[in-house]
PDB file with SEQRES, HELIX, SHEET and CRYST1 records, atoms N, CA, C and O in Angstrom:
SEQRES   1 A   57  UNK UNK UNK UNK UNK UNK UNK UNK UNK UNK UNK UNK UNK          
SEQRES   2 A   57  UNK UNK UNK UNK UNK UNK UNK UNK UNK UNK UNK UNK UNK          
SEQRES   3 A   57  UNK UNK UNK UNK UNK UNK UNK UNK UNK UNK UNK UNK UNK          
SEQRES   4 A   57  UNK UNK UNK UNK UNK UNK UNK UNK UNK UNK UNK UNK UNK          
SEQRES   5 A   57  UNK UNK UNK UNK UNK                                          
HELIX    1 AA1 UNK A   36  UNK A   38  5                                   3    
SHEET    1 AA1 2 UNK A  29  UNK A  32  0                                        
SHEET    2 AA1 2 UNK A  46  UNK A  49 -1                                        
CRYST1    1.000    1.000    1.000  90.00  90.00  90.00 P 1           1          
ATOM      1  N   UNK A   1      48.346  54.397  72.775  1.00  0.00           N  
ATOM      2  CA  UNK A   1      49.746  54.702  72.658  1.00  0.00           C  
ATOM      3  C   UNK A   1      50.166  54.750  71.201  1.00  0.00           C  
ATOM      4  O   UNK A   1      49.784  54.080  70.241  1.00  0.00           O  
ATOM      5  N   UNK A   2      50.845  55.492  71.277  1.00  0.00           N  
ATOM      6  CA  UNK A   2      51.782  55.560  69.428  1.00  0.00           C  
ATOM      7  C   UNK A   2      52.649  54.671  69.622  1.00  0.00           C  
ATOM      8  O   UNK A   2      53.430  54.382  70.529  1.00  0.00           O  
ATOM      9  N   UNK A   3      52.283  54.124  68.221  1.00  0.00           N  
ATOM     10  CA  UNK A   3      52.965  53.181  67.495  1.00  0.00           C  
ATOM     11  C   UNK A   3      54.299  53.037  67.118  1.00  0.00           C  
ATOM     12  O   UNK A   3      54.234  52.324  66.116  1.00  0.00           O  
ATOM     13  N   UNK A   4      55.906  53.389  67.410  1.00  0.00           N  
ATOM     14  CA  UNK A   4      56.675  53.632  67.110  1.00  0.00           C  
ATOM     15  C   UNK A   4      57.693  53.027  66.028  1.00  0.00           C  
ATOM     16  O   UNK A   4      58.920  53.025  65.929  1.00  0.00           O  
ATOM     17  N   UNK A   5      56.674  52.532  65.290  1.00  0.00           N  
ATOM     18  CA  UNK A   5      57.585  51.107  64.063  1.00  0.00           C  
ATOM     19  C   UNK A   5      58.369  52.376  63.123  1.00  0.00           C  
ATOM     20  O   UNK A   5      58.085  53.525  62.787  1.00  0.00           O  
ATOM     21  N   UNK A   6      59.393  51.529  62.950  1.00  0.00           N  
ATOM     22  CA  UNK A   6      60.094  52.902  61.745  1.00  0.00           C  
ATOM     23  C   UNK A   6      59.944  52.573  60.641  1.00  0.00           C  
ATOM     24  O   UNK A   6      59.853  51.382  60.346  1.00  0.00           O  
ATOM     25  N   UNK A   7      59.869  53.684  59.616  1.00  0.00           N  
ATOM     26  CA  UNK A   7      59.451  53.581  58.646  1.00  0.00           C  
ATOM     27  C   UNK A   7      60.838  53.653  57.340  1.00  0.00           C  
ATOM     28  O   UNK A   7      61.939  54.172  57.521  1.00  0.00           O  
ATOM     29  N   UNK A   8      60.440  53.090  56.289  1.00  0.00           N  
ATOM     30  CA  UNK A   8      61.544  53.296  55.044  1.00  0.00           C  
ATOM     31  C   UNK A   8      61.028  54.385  54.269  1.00  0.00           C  
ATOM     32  O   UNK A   8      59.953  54.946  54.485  1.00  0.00           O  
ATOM     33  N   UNK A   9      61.839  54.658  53.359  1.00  0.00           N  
ATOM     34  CA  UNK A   9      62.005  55.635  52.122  1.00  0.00           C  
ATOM     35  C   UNK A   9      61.508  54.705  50.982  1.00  0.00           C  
ATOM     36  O   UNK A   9      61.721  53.519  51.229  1.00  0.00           O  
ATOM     37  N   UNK A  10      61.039  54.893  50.068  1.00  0.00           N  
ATOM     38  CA  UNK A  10      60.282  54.429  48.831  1.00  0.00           C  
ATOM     39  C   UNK A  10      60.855  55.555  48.071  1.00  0.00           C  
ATOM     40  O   UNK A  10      60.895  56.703  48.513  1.00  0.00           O  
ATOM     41  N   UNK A  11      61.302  55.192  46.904  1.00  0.00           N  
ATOM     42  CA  UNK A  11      61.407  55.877  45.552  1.00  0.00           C  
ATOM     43  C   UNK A  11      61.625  54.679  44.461  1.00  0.00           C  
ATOM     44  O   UNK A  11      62.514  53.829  44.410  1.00  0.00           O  
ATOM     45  N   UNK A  12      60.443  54.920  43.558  1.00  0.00           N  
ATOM     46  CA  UNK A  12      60.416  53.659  42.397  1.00  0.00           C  
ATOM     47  C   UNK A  12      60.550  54.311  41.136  1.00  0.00           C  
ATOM     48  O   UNK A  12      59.523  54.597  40.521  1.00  0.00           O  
ATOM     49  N   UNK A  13      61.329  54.504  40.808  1.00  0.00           N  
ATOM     50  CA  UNK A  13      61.308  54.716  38.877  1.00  0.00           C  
ATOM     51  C   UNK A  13      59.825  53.933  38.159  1.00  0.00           C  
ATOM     52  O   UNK A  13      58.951  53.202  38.625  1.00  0.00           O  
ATOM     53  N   UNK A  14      60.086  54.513  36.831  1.00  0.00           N  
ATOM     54  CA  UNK A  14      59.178  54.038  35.954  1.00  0.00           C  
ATOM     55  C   UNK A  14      59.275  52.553  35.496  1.00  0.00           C  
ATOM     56  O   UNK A  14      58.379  51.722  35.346  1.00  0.00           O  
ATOM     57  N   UNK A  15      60.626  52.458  35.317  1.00  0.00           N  
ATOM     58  CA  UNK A  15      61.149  50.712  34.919  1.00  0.00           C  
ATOM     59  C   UNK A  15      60.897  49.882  36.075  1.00  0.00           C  
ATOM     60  O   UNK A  15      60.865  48.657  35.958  1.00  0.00           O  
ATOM     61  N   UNK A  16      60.720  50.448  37.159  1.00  0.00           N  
ATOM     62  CA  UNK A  16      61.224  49.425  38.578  1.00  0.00           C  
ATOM     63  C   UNK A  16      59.522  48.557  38.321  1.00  0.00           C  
ATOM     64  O   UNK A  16      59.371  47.358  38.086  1.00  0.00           O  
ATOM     65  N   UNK A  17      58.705  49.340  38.424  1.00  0.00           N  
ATOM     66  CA  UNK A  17      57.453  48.312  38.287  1.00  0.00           C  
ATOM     67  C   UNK A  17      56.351  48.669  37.316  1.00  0.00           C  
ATOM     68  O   UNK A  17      55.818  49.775  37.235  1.00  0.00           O  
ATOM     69  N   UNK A  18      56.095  47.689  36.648  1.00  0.00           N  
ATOM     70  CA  UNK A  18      54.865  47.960  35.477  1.00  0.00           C  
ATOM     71  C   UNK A  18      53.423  47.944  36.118  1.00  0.00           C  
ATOM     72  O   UNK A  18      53.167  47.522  37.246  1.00  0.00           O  
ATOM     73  N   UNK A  19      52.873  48.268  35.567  1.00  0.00           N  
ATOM     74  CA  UNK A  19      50.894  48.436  35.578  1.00  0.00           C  
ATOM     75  C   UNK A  19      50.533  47.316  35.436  1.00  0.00           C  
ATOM     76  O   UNK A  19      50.861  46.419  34.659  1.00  0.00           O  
ATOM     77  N   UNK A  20      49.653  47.416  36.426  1.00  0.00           N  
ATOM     78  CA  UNK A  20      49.314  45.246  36.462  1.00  0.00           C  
ATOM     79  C   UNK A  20      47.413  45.203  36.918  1.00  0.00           C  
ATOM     80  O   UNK A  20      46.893  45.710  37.912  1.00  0.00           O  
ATOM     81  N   UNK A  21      46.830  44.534  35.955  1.00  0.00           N  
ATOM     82  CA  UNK A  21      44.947  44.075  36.725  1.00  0.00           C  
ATOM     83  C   UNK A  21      45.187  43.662  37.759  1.00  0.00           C  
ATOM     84  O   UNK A  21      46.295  43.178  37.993  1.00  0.00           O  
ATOM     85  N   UNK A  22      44.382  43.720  38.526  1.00  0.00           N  
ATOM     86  CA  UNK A  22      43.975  42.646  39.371  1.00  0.00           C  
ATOM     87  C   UNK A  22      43.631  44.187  40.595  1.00  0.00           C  
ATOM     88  O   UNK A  22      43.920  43.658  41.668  1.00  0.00           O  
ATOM     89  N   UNK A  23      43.379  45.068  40.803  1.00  0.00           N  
ATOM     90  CA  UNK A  23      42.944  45.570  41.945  1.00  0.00           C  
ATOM     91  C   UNK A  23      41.509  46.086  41.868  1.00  0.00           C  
ATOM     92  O   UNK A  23      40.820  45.664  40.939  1.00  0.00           O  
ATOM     93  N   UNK A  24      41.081  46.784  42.570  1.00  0.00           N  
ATOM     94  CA  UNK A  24      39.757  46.653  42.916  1.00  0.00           C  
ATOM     95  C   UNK A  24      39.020  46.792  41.802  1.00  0.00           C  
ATOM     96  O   UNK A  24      38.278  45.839  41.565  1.00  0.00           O  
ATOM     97  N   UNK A  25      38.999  47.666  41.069  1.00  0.00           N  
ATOM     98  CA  UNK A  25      38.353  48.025  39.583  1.00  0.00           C  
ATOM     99  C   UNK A  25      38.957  46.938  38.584  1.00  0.00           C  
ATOM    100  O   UNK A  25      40.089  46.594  38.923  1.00  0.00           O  
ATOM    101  N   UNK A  26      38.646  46.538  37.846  1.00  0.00           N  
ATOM    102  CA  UNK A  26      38.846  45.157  36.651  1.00  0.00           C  
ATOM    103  C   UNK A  26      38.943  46.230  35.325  1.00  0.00           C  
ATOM    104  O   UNK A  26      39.412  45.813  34.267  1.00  0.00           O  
ATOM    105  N   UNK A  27      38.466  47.643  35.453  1.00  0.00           N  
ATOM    106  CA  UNK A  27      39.198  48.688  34.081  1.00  0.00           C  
ATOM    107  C   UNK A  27      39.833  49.233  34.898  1.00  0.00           C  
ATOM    108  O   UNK A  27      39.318  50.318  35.166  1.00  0.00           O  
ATOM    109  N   UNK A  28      40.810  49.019  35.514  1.00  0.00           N  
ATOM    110  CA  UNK A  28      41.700  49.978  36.345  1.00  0.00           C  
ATOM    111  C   UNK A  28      43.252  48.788  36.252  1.00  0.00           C  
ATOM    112  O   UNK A  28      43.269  47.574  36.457  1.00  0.00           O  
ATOM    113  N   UNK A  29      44.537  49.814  35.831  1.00  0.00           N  
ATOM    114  CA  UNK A  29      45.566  48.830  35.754  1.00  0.00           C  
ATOM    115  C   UNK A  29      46.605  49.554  37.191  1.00  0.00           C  
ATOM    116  O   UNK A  29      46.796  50.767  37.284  1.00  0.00           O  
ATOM    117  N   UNK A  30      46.969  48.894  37.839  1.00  0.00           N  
ATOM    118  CA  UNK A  30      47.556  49.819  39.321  1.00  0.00           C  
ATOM    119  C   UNK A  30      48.975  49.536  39.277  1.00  0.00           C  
ATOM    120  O   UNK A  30      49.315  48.360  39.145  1.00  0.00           O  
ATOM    121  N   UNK A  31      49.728  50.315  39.355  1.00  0.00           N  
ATOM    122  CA  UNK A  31      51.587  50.151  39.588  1.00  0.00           C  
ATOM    123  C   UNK A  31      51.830  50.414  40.922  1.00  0.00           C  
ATOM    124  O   UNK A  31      51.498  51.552  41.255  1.00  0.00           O  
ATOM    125  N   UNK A  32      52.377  49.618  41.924  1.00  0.00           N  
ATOM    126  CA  UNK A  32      53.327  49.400  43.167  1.00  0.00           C  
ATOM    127  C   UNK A  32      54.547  50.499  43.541  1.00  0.00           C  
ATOM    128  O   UNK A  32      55.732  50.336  43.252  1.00  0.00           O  
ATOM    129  N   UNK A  33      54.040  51.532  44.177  1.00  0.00           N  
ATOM    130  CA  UNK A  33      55.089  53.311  45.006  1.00  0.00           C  
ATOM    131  C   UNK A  33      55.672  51.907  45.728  1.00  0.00           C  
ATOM    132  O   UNK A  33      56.775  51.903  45.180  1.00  0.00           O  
ATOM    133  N   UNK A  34      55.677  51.115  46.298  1.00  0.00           N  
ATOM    134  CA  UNK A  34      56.369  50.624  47.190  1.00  0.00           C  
ATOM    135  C   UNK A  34      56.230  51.323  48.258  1.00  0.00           C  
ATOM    136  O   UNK A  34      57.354  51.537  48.712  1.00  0.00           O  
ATOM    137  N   UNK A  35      55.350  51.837  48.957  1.00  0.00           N  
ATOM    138  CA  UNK A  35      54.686  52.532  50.128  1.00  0.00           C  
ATOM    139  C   UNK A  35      54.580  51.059  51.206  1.00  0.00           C  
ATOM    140  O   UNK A  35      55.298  50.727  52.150  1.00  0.00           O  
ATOM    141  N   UNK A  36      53.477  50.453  50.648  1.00  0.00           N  
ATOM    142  CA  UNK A  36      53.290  49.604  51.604  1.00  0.00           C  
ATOM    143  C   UNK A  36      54.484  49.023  52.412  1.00  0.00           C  
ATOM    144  O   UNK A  36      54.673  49.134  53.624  1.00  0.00           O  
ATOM    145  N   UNK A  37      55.266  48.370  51.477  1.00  0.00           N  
ATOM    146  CA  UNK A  37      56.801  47.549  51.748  1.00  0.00           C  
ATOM    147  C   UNK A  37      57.514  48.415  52.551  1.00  0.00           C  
ATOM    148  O   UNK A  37      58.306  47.920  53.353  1.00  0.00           O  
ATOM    149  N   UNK A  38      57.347  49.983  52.474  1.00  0.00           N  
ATOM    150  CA  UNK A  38      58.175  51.081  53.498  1.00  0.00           C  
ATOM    151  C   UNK A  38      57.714  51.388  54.556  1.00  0.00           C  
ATOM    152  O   UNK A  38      58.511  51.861  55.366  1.00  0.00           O  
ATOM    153  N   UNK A  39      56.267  51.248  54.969  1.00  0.00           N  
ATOM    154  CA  UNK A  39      55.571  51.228  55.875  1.00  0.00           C  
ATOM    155  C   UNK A  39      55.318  50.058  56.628  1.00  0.00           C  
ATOM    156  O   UNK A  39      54.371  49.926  57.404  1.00  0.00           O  
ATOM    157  N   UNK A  40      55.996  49.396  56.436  1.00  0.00           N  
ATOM    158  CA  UNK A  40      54.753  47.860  56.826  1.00  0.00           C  
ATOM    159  C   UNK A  40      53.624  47.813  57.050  1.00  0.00           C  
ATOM    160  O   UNK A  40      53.106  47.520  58.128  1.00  0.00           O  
ATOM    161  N   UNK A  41      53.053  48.122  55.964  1.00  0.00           N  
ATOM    162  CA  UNK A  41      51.531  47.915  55.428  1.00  0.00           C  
ATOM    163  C   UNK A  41      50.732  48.540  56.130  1.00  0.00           C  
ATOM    164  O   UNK A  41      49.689  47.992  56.486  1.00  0.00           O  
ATOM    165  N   UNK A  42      51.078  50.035  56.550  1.00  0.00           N  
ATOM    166  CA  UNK A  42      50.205  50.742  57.324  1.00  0.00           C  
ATOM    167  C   UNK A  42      49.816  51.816  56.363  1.00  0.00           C  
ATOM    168  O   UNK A  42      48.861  52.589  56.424  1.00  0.00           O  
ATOM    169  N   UNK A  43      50.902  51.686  55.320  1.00  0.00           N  
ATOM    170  CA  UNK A  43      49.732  52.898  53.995  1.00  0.00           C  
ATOM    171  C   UNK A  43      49.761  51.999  52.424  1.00  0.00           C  
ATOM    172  O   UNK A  43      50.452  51.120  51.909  1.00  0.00           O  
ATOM    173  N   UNK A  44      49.049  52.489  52.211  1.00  0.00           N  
ATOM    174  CA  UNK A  44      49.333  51.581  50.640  1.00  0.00           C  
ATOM    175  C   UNK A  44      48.917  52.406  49.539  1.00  0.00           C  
ATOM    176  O   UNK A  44      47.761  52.814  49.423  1.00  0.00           O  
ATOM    177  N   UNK A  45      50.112  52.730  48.496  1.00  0.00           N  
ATOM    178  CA  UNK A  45      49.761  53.606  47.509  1.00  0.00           C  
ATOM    179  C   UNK A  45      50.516  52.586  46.066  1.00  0.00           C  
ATOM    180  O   UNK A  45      51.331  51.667  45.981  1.00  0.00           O  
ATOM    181  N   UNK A  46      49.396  53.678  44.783  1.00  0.00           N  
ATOM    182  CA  UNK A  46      49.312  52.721  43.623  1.00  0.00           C  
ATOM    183  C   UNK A  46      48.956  54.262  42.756  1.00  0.00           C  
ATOM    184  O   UNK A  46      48.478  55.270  43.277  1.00  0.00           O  
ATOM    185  N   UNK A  47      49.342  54.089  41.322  1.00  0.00           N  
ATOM    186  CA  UNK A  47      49.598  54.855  40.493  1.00  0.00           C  
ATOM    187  C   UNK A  47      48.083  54.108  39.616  1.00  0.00           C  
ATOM    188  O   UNK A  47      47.909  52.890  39.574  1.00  0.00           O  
ATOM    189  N   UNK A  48      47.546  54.672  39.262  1.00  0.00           N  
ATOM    190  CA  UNK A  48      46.316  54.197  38.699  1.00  0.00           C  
ATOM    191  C   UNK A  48      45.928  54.760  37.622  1.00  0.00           C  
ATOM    192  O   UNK A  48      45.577  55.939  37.663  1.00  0.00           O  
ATOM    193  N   UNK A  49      45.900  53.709  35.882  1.00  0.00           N  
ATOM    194  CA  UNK A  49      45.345  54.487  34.924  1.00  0.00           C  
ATOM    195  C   UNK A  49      44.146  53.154  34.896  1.00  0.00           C  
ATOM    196  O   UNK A  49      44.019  52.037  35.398  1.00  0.00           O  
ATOM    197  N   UNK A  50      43.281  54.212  33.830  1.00  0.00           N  
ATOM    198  CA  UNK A  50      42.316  53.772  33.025  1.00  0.00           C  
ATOM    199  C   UNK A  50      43.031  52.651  31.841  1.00  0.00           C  
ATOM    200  O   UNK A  50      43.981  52.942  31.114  1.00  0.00           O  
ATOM    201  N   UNK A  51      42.020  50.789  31.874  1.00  0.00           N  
ATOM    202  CA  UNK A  51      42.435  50.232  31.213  1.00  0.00           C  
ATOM    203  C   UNK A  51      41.607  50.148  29.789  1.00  0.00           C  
ATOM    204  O   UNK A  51      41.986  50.051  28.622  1.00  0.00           O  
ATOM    205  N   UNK A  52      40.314  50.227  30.403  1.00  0.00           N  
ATOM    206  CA  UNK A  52      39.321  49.854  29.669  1.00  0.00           C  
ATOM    207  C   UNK A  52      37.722  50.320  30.040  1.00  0.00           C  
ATOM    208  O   UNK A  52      37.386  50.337  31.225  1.00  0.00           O  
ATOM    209  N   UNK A  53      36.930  50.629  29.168  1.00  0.00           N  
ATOM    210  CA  UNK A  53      35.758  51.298  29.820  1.00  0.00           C  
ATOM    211  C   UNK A  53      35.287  50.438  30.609  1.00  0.00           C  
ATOM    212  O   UNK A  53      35.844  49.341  30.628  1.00  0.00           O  
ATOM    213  N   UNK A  54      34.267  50.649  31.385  1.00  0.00           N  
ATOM    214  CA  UNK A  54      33.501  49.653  32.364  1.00  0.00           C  
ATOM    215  C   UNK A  54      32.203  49.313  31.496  1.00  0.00           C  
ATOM    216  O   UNK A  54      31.758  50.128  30.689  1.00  0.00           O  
ATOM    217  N   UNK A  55      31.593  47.996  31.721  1.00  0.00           N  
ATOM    218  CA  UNK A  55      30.746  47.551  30.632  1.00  0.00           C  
ATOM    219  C   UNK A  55      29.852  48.305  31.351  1.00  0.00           C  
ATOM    220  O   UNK A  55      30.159  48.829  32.422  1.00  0.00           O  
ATOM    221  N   UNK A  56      28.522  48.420  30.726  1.00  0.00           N  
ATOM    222  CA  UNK A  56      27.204  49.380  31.258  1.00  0.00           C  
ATOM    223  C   UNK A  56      26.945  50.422  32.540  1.00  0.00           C  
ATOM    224  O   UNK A  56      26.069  50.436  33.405  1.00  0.00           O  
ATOM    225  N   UNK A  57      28.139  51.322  32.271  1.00  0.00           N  
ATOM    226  CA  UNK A  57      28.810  51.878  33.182  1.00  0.00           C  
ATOM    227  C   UNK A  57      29.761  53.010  33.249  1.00  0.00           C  
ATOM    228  O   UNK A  57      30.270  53.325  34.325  1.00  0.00           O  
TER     229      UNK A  57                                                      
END                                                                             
């Protein structure tokens, strides 16, 4: 059966959240769409730059 949970709207400016470590890659810095929080955690999206090279790699 489908799932019928309702979903929110997400729109985050640039100020609303900064680039932060800690996700899967350790040279990867990830910023929060606020997807998850609009979904209840049925999608999860992240803005992803390069922090740092990867050591031997």
């Amino acid at each position: 059966m489908l799932d019928r949970t309702g979903t929110q709207f997400s729109h985050v400016k640039p100020a609303d959240t900064q680039f932060e470590p800690g996700g899967l890659r350790d040279f990867f810095l990830y910023r929060d769409l606020g997807i998850a929080e609009a979904t209840h955690g049925k999608v999860i999206a992240h803005l992803v730059k390069a922090n740092m090279a990867p050591e031997g790699g």
